[in-house]
C-alpha positions in Angstrom: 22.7 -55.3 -5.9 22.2 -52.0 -4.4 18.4 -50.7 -5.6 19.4 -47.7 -3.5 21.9 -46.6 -5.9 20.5 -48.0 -9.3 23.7 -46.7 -11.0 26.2 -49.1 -9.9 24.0 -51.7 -11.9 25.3 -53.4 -14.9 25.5 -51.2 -18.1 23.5 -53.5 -19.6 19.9 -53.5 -21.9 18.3 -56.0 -19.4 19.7 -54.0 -16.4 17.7 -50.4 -17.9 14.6 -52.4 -18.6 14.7 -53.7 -14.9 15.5 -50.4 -13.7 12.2 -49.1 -15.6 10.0 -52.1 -14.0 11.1 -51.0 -10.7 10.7 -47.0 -10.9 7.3 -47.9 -12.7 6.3 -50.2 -9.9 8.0 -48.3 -6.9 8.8 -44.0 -7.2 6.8 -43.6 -10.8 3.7 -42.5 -9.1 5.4 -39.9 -7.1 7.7 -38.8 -9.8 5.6 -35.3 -10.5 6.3 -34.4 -6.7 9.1 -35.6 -5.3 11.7 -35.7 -8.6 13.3 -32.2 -6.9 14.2 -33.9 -4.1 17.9 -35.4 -3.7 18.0 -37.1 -0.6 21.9 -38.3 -1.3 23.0 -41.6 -2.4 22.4 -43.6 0.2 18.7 -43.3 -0.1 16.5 -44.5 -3.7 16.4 -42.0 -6.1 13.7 -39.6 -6.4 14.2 -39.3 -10.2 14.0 -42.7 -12.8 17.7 -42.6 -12.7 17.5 -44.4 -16.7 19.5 -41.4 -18.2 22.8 -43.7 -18.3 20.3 -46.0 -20.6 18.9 -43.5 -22.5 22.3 -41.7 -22.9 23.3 -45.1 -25.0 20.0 -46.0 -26.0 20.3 -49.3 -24.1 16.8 -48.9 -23.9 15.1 -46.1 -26.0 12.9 -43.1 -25.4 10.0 -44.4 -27.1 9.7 -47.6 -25.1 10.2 -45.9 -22.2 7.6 -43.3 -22.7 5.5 -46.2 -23.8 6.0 -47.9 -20.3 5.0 -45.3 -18.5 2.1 -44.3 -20.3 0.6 -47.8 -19.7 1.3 -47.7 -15.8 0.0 -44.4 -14.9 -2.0 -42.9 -18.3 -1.8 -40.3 -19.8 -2.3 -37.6 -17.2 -0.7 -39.8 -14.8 2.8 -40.2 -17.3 2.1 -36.0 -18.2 5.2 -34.5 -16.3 8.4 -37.6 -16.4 7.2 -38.1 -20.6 7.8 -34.1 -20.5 10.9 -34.5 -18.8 12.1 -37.4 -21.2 11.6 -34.9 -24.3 13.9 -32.6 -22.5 16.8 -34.9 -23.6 15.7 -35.4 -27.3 15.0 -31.3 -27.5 17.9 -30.7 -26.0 19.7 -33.1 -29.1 17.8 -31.8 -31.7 18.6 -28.3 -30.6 22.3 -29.1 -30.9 22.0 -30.4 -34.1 20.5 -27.4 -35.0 23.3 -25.4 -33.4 26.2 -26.8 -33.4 28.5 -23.9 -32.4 27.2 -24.4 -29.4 29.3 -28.1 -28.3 32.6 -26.9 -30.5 32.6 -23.5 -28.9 32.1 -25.3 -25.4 35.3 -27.5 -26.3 37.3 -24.5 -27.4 36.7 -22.7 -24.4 37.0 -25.5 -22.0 41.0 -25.6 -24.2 41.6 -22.2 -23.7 39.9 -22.3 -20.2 42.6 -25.1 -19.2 45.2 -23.1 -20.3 44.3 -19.9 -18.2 44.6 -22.6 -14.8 48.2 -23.0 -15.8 49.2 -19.4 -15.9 46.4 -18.0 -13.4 47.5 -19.1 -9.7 44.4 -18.0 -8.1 41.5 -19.5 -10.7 43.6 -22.2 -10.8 43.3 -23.0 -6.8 39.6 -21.8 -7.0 39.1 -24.7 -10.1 41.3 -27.2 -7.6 39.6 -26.7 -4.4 35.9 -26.9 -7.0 36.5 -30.3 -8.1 38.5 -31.7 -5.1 35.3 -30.6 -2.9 37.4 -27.9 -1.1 35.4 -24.9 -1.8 34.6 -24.5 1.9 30.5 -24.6 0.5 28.2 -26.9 2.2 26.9 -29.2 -0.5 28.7 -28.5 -3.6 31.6 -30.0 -2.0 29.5 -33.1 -1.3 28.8 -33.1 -4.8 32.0 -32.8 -6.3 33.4 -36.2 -4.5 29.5 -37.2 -5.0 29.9 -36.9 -8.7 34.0 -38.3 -8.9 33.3 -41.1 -6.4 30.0 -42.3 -8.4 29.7 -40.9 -12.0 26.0 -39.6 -11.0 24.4 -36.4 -9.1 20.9 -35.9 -8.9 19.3 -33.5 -11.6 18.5 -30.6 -8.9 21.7 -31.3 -7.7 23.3 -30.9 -10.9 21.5 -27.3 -11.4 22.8 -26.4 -8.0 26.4 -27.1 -8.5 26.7 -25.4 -11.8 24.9 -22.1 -10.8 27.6 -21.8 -7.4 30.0 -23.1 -9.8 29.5 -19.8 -12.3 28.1 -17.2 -9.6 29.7 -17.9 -6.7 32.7 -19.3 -7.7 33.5 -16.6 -10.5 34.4 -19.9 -12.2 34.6 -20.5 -16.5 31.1 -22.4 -17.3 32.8 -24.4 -19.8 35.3 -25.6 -17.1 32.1 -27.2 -15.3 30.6 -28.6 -18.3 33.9 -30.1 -19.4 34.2 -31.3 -15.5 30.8 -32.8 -15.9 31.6 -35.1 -19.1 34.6 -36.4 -17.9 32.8 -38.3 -14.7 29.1 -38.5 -15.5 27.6 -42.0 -16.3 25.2 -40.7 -18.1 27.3 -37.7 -19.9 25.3 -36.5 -22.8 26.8 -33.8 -25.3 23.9 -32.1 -26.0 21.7 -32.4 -22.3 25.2 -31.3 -20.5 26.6 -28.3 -22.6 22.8 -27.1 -22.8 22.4 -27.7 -19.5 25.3 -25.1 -18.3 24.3 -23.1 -20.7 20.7 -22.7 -19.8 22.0 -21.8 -16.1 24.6 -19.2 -17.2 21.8 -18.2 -19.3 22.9 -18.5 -22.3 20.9 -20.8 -24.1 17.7 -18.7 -22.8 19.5 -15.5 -23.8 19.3 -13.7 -20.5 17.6 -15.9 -18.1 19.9 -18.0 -15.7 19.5 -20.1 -12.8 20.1 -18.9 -9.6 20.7 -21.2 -6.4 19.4 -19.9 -3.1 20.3 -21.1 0.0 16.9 -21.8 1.2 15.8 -23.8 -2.1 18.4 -26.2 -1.1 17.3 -26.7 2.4 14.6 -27.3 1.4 14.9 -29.5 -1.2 17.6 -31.6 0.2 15.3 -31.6 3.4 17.7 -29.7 5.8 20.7 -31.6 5.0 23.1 -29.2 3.4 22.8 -25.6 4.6 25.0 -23.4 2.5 25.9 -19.9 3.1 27.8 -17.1 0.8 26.1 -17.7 -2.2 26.0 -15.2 -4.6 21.7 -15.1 -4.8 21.6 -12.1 -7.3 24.0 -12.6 -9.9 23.6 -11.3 -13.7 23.5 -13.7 -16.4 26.4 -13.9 -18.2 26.3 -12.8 -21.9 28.5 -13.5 -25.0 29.0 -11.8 -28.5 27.1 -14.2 -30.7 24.9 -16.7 -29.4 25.4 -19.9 -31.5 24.0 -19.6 -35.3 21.1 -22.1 -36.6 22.1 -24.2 -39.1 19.4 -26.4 -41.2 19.2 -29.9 -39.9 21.3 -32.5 -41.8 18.9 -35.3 -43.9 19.4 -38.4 -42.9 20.2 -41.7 -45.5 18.1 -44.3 -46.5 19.4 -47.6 -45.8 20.4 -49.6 -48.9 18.9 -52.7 -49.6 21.3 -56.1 -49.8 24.1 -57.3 -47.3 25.3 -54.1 -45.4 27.8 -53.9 -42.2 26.1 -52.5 -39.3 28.0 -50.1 -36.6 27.6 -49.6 -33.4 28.5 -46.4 -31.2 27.7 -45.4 -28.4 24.6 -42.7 -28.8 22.5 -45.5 -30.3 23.1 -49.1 -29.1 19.6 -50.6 -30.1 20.6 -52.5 -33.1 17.2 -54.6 -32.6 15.2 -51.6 -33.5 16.9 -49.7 -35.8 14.9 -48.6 -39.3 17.1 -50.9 -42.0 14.3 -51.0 -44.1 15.3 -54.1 -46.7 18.7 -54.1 -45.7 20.4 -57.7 -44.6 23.2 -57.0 -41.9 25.9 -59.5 -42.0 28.5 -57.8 -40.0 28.3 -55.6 -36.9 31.5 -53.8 -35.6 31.2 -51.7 -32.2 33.0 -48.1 -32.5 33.8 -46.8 -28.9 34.9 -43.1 -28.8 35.0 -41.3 -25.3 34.6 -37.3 -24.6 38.4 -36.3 -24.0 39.5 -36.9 -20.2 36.7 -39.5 -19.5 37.4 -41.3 -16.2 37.8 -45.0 -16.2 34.3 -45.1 -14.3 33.3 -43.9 -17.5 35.0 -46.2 -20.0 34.4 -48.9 -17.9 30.6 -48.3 -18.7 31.0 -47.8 -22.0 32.8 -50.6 -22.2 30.4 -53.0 -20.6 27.5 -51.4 -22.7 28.8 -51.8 -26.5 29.5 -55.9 -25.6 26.1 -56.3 -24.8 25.1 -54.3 -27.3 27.7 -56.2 -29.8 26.0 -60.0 -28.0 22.7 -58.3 -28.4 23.3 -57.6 -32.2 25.3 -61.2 -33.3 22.4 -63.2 -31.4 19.7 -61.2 -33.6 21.0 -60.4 -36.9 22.9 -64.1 -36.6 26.4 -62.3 -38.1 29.4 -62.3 -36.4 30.1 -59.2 -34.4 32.9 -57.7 -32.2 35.3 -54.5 -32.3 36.0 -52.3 -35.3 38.8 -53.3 -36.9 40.5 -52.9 -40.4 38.8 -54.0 -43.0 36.1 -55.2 -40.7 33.2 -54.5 -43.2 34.6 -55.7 -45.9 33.4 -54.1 -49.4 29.9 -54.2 -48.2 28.3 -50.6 -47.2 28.3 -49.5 -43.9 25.0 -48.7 -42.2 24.8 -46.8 -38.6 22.2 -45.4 -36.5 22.4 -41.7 -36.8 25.1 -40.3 -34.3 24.1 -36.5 -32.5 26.8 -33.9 -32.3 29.8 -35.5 -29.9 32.3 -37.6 -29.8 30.9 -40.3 -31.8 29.3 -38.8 -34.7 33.4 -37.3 -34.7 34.6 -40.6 -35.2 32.6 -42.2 -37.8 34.2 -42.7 -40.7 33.2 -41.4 -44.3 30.9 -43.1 -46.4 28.5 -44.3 -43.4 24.9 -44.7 -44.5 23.0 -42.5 -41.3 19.8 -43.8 -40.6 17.3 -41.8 -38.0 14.9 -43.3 -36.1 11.5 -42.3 -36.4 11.4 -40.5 -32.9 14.2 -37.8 -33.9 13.2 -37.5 -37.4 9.3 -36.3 -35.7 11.1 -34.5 -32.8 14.5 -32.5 -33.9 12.8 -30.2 -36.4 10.7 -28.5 -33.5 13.8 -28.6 -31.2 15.2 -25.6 -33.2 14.1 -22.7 -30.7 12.8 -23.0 -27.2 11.1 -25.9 -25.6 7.9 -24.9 -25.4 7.3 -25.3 -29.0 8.2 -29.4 -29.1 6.4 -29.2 -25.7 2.7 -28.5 -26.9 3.2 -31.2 -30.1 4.2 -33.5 -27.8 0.5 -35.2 -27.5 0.2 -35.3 -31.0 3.9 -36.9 -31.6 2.8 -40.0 -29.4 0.1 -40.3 -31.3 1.6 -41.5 -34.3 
């Protein structure tokens, strides 16, 4: 197995947890000051490269944060912890707001049908995700991110910002473009993400990529030129309106089915409280257009989350089918806005974990605020 490339290992728990031993052991150290960095995919990563495991909760946040804080302390942990709250802010804000991920799919619709009877954004959105913009870099990217299912994070700010400024090309295109090949695509961290460089998640403030930061920080390997360095942030008429954040249920006591999806495939951990899970069905449901890299790893990651779950709860367990729980009530880890929590049918029980329940509610605004608790979340 390649450690260059930690991504082409198995979707699998034991494969993020030895993924975590070796960015602990090996790049954790230098995380705070080399994680900018993307030295390409033939090199290891600069970054922990877990977000595919974290995206299914294969292995979860708190373990994870846990980890680190045992290998380098807390100072030592201070900046990757930081950057692992990112993704459960970024989650609790979309639960918050979830205009903001149906908006993105009905303008990524409506954006699709504008290529069909616009000629010229049409071979603009071609020659973007073919990696035939003529732009040093972002073409590398595009077959980068198609060939692999991964980019690096910087790389990933990069591409969108001369995707939206220099391209002249529909944000929601990109993000849409994004979730159809990422490994590690995540509703809430990807829409956000686009949003936050358009700038408008931060109403206002965008992210501009300059020639020179990209030298530098992919040490003189892509030099681009024609970027569009002083663009305005986009704007739109209503930014997406707060909405109180959903309770979650309390897990009934007695024999219960448990399900599986893909946000949350942990079963080992879950809160159940006094429940007794006899049953565990895996429900698989894919953002619309996800590649077959994509599928493939989802695939992989619900039967070992399915082998995972049968060995520990000692039930049978194996694909959602009907009738599969029976007349028992069905429990399932709680599911963030996306595809999954979509496809769940009525009547689930919703449990939260612990984490999200502490996190989400300061997740409402900007960053900063679930950024200065952050000490005293760990501490419980």
């Amino acid at each position: 197995m390649d450690r260059s490339f930690p991504i082409t290992r198995p979707m699998t728990r034991a494969a993020g947890l030895d993924r975590l031993s070796e960015f602990l052991a090996d790049a954790g150290a230098a995380y705070a000051a080399d994680r900018n960095t993307d030295r390409g995919p033939a090199h290891a990563p600069t970054t922990s490269a877990l977000s595919p495991y974290l995206r299914r909760r294969l292995v979860t946040e708190a373990e994870v944060v846990a980890a680190a804080e045992h290998a380098f302390g807390d100072g030592g942990a201070e900046k990757f912890v930081s950057e692992v709250f990112w993704r459960t802010y970024f989650k609790g804000h979309l639960e918050t707001h979830p205009a903001a991920w149906t908006d993105a799919l009905a303008s990524a619709e409506a954006d699709h049908a504008r290529l069909l009877a616009e000629p010229g954004l049409r071979r603009t959105y071609e020659g973007a995700v073919q990696g035939r913009s003529g732009i040093d870099g972002f073409d590398d990217w595009a077959r980068e991110l198609v060939e692999t299912g991964w980019l690096h994070n910087h790389a990933r700010m990069w591409f969108a910002s001369i995707w939206i400024f220099t391209l002249r090309l529909p944000w929601a295109l990109g993000a849409d473009f994004f979730m159809r090949h990422l490994l590690d695509g995540d509703p809430a961290s990807n829409t956000l993400s686009w949003r936050w460089v358009a700038g408008l998640h931060t109403r206002g403030k965008h992210y501009v990529a300059r020639a020179e930061n990209i030298r530098r920080y992919t040490e003189g390997h892509f030099a681009p030129t024609g970027l569009d360095e002083y663009p305005d942030a986009l704007d739109e008429p209503m930014p997406p309106r707060e909405v109180p954040l959903p309770p979650a249920d309390a897990p009934p006591s007695g024999e219960v089915a448990l399900l599986l999806h893909l946000d949350d495939l942990n079963p080992e951990s879950l809160p159940l409280g006094a429940a007794t899970v006899v049953r565990v069905g895996g429900l698989i449901a894919h953002a619309d257009g996800a590649s077959d890299r994509v599928k493939s790893a989802d695939a992989e990651a619900m039967a070992d989350a399915l082998a995972r779950a049968g060995a520990h709860f000692g039930c049978p367990a194996g694909a959602v089918e009907t009738d599969w729980a029976g007349d028992r009530p069905v429990v399932t880890a709680w599911a963030p806005i996306g595809p999954s929590a979509a496809a769940l049918p009525e009547g689930c029980r919703r449990v939260r974990r612990a984490w999200d329940e502490a996190a989400w509610p300061r997740s409402t605004r900007g960053y900063s605020r679930l950024r200065s608790v952050i000490p005293a979340l760990l501490g419980r």
